[in-house]
C-alpha positions as CSV (number, residue, x, y, z in Angstrom):
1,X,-162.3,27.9,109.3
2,X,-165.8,29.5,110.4
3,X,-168.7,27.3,110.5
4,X,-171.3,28.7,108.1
5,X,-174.4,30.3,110.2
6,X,-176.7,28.1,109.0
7,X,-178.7,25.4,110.8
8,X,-177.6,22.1,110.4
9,X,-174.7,23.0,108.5
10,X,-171.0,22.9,109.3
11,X,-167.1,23.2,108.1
12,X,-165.0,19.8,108.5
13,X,-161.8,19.1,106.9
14,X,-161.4,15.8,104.7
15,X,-158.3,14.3,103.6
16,X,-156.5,17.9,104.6
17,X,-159.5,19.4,102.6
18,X,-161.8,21.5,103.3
19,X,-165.4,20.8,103.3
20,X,-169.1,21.6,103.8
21,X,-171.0,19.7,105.7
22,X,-175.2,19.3,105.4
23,X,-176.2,16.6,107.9
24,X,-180.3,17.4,108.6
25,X,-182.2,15.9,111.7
26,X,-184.5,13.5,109.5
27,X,-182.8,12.3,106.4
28,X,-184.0,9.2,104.9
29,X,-181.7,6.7,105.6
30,X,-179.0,5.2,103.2
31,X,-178.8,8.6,100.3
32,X,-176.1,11.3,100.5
33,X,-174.9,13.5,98.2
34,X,-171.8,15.0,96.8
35,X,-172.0,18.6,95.7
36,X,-169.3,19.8,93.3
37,X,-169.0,23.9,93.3
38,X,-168.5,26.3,89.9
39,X,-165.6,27.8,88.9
40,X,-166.0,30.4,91.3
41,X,-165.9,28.4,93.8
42,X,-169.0,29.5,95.4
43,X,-169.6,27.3,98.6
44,X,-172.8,25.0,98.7
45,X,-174.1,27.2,101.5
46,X,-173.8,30.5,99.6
47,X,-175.7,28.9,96.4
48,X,-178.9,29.7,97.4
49,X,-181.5,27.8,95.0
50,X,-179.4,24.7,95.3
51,X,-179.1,24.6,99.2
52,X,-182.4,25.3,99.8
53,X,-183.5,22.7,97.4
54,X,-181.1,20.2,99.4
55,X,-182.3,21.4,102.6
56,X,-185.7,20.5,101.7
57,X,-184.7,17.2,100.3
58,X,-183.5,16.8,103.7
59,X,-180.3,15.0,101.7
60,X,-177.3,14.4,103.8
61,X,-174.1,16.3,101.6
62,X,-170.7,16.7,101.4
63,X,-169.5,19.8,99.3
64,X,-165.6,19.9,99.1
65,X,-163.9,23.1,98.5
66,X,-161.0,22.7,95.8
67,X,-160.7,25.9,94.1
68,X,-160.1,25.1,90.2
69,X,-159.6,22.1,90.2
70,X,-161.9,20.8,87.8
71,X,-162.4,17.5,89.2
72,X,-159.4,15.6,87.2
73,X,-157.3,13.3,87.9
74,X,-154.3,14.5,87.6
75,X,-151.6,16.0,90.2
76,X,-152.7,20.0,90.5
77,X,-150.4,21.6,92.8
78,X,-152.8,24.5,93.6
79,X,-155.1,22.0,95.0
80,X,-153.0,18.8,96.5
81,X,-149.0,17.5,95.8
82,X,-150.2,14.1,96.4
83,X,-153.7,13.2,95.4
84,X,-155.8,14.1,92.7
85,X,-158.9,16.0,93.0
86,X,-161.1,13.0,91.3
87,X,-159.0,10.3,93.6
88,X,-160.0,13.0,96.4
89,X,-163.9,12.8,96.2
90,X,-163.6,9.1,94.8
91,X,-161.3,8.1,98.0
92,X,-161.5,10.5,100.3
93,X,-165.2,11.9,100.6
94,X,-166.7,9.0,99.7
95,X,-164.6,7.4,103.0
96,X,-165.9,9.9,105.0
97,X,-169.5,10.0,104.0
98,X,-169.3,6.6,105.2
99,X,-167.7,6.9,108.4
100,X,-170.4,10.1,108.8
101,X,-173.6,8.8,107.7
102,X,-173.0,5.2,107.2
103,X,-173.9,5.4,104.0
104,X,-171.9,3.2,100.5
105,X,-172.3,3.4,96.9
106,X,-174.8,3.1,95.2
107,X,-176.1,5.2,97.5
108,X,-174.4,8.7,97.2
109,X,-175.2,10.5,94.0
110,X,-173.0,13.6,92.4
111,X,-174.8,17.1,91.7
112,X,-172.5,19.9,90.6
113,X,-173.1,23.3,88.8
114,X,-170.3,24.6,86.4
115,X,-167.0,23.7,86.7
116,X,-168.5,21.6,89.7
117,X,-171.4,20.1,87.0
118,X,-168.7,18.6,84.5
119,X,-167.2,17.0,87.5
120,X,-170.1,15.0,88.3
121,X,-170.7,14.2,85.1
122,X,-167.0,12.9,84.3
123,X,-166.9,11.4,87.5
124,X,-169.8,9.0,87.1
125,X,-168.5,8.1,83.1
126,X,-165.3,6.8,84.6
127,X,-166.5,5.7,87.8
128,X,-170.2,4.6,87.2
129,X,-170.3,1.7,90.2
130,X,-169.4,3.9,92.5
131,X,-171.2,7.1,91.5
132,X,-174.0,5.9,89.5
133,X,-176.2,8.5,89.9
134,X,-175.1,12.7,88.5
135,X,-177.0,15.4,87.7
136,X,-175.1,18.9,86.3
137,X,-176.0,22.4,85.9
138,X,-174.9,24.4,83.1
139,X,-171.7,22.2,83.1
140,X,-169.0,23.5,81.5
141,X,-167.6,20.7,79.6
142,X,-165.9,21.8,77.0
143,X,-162.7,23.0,79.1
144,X,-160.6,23.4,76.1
145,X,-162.3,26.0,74.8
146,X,-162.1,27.9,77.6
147,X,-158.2,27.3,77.7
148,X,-158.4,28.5,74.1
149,X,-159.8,31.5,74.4
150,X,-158.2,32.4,77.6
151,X,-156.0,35.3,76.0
152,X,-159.8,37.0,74.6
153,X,-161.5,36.6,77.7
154,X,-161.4,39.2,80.5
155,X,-161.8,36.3,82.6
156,X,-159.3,34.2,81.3
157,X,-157.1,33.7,84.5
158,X,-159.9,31.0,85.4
159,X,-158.2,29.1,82.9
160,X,-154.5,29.3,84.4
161,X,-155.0,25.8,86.4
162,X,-156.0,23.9,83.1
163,X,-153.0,25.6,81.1
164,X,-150.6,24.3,84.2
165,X,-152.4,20.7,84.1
166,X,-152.2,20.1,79.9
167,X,-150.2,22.9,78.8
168,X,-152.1,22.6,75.1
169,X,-155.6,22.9,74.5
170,X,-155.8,19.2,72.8
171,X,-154.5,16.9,75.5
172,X,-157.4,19.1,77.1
173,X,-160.0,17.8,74.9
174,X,-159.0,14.3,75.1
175,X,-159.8,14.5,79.4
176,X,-163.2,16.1,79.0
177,X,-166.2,14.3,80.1
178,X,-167.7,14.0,76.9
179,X,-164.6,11.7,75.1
180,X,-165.0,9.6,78.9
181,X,-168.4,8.0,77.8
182,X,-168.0,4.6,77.9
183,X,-171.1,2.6,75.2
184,X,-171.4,-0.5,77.5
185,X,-170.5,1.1,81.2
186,X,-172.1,4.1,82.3
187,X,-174.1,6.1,85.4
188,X,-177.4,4.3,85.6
189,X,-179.1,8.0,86.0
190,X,-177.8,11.2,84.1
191,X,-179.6,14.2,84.3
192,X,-178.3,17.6,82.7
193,X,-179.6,20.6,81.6
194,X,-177.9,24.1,80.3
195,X,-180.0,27.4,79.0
196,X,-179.0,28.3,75.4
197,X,-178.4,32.1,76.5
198,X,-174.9,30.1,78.2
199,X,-173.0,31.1,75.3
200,X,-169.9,29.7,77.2
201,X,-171.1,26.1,77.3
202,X,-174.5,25.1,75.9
203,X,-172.7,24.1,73.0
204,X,-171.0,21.3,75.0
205,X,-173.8,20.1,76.4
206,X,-176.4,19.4,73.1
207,X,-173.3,17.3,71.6
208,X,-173.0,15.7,75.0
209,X,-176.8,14.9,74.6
210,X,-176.4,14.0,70.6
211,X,-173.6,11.3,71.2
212,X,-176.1,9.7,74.6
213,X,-179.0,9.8,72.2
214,X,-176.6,7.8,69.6
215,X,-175.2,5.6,71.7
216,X,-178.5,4.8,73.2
217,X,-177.9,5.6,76.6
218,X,-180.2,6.3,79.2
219,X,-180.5,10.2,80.1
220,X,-182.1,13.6,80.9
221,X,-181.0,16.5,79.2
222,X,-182.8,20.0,79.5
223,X,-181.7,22.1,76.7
224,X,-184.5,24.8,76.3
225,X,-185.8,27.3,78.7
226,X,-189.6,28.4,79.1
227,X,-190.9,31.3,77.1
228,X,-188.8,34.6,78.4
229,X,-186.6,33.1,81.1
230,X,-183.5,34.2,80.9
231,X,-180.1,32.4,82.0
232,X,-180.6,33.2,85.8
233,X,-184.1,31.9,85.9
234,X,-183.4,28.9,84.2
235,X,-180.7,27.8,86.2
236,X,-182.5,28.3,89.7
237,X,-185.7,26.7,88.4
238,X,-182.9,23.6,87.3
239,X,-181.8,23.5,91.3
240,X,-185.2,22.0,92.2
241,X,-185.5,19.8,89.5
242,X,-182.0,18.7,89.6
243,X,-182.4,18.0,93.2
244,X,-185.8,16.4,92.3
245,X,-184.1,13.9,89.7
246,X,-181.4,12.9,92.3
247,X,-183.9,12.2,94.9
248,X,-185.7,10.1,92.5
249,X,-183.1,8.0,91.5
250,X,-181.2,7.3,94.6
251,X,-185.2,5.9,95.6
252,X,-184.8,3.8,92.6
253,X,-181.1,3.0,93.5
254,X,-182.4,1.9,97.2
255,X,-184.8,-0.7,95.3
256,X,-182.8,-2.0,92.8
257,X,-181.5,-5.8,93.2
258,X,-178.5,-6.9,91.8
């Protein structure tokens, strides 16, 4: 595999994955990231607002290359015949963010956009001491939907891996991030935000915020653009803040006594 032409940036293989690798000259010791790509699988170094944003942060990251996977833990043969795409980033990348930059949980927070941002997100409800820290762009939660609608959608061969994993568009709901919340055990620091013009998945992601609110659990949902900014706009303005809210927190993670 090339390595992408980018300073500071390189290809690695994880776990007979492959990976992107961010490791900048000054990072501030003891935060990392993990960045979870859409369903295009667009790599971290092609997704300009969000690198950049990183870059800057000067945030050590490891942004595995899965295809559509979705993140779930569950055999997909597309991706691995003998580990799960969640047990890969849970096991594998969090190993080798270790081994790399010396760096454990709490300290390594998830960011993911899409596909990638309802990764994060159901990563840190079922694994919230390890991962206790995600933020998520326009994540598309709501899988099922997607799976349902497949045969109307010009796009719907997106869908094919999810049809493979459940093979029926209910045992699909019942693995989406959103039925994962846990009342008593979750991520410490939640940040989303999706544009209402995200037909696709907005929906997903003011009932995700409805059932945090009644709960009462801790988060930070974006749900509105400004005045005329469209889709596009939103979501790059949402790479800097997202990348601002993760920076933030891991600094509060670093501080925090058990």
């Amino acid at each position: 595999m090339s390595t992408p032409a980018r300073l500071h940036w390189s290809h690695v293989t994880v776990a007979g994955q492959p990976c992107e690798v961010f490791t900048p000259l000054a990072a501030v010791p003891g935060r990392a990231l993990v960045f979870l790509h859409d369903l295009a699988g667009r790599p971290l170094s092609q997704a300009d607002a969000v690198r950049s944003a990183i870059e800057a942060a000067g945030l050590p990251t490891i942004a595995p290359l899965t295809g559509r996977s979705w993140w779930l833990d569950r055999i997909m043969p597309t991706f691995d015949n003998g580990m799960t795409p969640e047990r890969f980033v849970r096991d594998a990348v969090v190993a080798e963010i270790g081994a790399r930059f010396r760096i454990q949980p709490p300290g390594i927070a998830l960011l993911g956009v899409g596909m990638g941002g309802q990764g994060a997100l159901r990563l840190a409800y079922r694994h919230p001491g390890v991962f206790p820290i995600a933020a998520a762009i326009a994540p598309a939660l709501d899988f099922h939907l997607g799976m349902r609608n497949a045969a109307d959608r010009d796009d719907g061969e997106l869908f094919d891996t999810l049809w493979e994993t459940f093979g029926d568009v209910e045992r699909a709901r019942q693995d989406t991030a959103i039925l994962h919340v846990h009342p008593l055990n979750w991520p410490r620091h939640q940040w989303f935000a999706s544009s209402p013009d995200d037909l696709d998945w907005h929906d997903g992601a003011a009932r995700l915020h409805g059932k945090l609110v009644a709960l009462g659990i801790p988060h930070e949902a974006v749900l509105e653009p400004l005045p005329g900014e469209d889709q596009a706009g939103f979501e790059r303005r949402m790479a800097a803040a997202a990348v601002a809210f993760v920076v933030n927190a891991l600094d509060k993670e670093s501080r925090r006594i058990e």
